[in-house]
C-alpha positions in Angstrom: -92.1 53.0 232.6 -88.4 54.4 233.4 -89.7 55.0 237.2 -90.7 50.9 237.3 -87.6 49.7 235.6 -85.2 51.7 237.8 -87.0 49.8 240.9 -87.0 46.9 239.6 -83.5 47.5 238.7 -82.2 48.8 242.7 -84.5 45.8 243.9 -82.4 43.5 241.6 -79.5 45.3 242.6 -80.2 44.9 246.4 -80.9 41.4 246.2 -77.7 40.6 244.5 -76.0 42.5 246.6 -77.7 40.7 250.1 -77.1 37.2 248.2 -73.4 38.1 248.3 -73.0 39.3 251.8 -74.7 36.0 252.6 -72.1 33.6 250.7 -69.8 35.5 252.0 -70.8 35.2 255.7 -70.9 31.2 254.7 -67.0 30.6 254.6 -65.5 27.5 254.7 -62.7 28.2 256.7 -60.7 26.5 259.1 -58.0 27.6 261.3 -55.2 25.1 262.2 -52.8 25.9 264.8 -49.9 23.8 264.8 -48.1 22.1 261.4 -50.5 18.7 260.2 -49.7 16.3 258.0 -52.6 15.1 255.2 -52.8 11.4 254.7 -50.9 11.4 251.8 -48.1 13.4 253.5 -48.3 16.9 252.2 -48.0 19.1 255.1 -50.1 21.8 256.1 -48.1 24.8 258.2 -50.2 26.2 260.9 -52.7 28.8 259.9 -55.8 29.6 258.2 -57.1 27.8 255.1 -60.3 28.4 252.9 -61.9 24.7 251.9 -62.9 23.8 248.5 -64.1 19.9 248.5 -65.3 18.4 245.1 -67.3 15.2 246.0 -67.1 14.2 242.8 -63.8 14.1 242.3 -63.4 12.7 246.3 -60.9 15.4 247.2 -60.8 18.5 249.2 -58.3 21.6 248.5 -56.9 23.9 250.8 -56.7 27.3 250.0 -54.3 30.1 251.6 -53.8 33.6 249.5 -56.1 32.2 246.8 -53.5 29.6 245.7 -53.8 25.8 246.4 -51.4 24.7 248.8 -52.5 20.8 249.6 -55.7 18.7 248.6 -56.1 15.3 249.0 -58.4 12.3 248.8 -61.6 12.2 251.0 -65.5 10.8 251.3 -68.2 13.0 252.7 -70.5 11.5 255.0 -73.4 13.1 255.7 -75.3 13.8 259.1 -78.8 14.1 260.1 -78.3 17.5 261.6 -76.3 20.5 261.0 -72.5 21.0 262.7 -72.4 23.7 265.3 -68.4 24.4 265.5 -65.9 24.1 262.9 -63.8 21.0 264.1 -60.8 19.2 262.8 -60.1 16.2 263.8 -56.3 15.0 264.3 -54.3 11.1 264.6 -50.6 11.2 266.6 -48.8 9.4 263.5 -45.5 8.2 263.5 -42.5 10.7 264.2 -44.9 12.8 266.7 -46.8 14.4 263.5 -50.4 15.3 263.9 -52.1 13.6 261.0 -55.2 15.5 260.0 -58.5 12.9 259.9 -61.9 15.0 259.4 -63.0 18.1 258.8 -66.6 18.8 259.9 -67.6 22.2 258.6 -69.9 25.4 261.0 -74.0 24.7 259.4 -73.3 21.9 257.3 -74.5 18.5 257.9 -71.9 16.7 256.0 -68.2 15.6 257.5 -65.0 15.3 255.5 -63.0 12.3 255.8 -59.2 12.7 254.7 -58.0 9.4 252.7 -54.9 8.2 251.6 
């Protein structure tokens, strides 16, 4: 009885512990590499940001040293196949500032649209 509930125990344990690697592996990151501007003018300085979108709420955060830096506004749109990259998509707004548009995330099917 102890010999089965110690394997079931390290096969729990092993599991768990292959479930986390794979979130893990599955970061939202993106890497920006000049200053941007979100629609509603907060600006993002160049570097690299976790993202946290809550379509409920319509609105994506940006993460950097596990404190919220910027959200804003957004709609999802989703695609009939999976996105191979990581891309950002950016609009030359007024005052030379690169405005940032989308966000279209590595293996998920769904884009980010920034909103105002």
């Amino acid at each position: 009885m102890l010999s089965r509930m110690l394997k079931t125990g390290a096969i729990f344990v092993t599991g768990a512990f292959l479930f986390a690697s794979i979130a893990l592996g599955a970061s939202k990151t993106i890497k920006i590499t000049q200053d941007v501007v979100l629609p509603g003018g907060q600006t993002l300085k160049a570097g690299e940001y976790s993202v946290v979108v809550n379509e409920k709420l319509d609105k994506v955060e940006f993460i950097q040293n596990s404190k919220v830096v910027a959200s804003s506004s957004c709609k999802c749109t989703i695609g009939k196949k999976k996105n191979p990259d990581t891309q950002i998509q950016l609009q030359q707004s007024s005052g030379n500032v690169q405005e940032l548009q989308q966000i279209q995330l590595k293996g998920e099917t769904r884009t980010i649209n920034l909103t105002s």
